[in-house]
N, C-alpha and C positions, 0 to 999 in steps of 0.2 A: 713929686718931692725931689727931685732931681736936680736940685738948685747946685751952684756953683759948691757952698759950702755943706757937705754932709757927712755926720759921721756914721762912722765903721758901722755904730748897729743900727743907724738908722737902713744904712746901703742893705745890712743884712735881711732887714727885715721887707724892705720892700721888695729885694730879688725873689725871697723865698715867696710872697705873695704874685710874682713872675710867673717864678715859675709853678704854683698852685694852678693861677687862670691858665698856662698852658695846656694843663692837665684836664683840666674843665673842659677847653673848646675843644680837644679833641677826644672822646671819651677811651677811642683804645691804644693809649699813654698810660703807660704806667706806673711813667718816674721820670725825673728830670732832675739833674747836676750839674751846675756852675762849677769849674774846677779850674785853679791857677795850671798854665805851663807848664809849674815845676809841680804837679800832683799835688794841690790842699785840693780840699773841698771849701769851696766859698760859700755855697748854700745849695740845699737838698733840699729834696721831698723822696727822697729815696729811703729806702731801711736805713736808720743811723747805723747798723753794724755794717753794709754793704761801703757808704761815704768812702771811707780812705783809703780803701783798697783799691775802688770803683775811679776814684780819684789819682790815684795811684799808674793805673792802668791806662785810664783814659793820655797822662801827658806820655806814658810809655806810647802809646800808637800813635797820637797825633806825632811824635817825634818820627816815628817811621816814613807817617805819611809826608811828613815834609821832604822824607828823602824821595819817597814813589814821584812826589809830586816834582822833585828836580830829574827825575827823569824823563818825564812827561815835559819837562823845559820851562816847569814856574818852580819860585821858589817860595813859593806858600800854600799850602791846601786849603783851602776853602770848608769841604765836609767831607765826612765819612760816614758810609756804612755799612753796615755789619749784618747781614741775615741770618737768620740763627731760624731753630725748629719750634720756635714758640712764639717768631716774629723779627724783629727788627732793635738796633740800638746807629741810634744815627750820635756822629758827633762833629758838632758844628766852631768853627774859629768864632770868637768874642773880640774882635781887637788881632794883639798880636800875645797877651797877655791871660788867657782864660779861652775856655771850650766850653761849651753849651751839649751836655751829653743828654738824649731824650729814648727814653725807654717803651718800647710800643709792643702791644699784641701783632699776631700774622696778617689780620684784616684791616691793616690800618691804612688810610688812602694816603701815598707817600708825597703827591703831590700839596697836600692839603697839610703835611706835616710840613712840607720845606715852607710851604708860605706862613703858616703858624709860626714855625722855626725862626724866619726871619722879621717878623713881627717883635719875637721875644729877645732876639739879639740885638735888635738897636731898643728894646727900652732897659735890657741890660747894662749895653756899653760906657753908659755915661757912667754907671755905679760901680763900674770894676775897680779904679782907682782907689775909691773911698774903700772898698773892701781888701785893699793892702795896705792899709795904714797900721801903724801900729799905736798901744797907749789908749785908744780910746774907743771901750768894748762897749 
């Protein structure tokens, strides 16, 4: 569905079905968020109470990391991630305009996530656009 002309819920509803199947092929995923730059949530499969906070957070750290990442001598980060005691929250660039946050158990094979990951960020990409439109839900 990715056609030149789409609207807003159509973008919406295909990302959220996105990021569903991401969830699918790797079973210890536990959540996944599409989030603007400036902290919306564009679409979850996350707790809808977690969304805007999770949202929130995520353009807060990507912001950081674009500073880690100018010390490292680029001036864009690529992904991140975050190990934590019950596994992992990887968060990946969409563009220049959106992150790809994906939620995992401890056992989850990371290599198989980046390649997931980057599967789900180019059938994302083209829909981010249409999911900053406004007027037409």
């Amino acid at each position: 569905m990715t056609s030149q002309l789409i609207t807003r819920t159509e973008a919406q509803a295909e990302s959220g079905e996105i990021l569903a199947s991401l969830c699918t092929a790797l079973p210890l995923v536990s959540g996944a968020l599409l989030a603007s730059a400036d902290g919306h949530p564009l679409a979850s499969n996350l707790d809808s109470s977690r969304e805007k906070s999770s949202a929130a957070i995520v353009a807060s750290s990507f912001a950081l990391g674009q500073r880690l990442a100018e010390i490292g001598g680029s001036s864009e980060v690529q992904e991140m991630l975050v190990r934590h005691g019950d596994g992992y929250v990887a968060i990946y660039a969409v563009g220049s305009d959106a992150a790809l946050v994906v939620v995992t158990m401890q056992n989850v094979n990371l290599g198989m996530l980046k390649l997931k990951a980057a599967h789900t960020i180019s059938a994302l990409e083209p829909l981010v656009p249409a999911l900053f439109t406004r007027g037409v839900q």
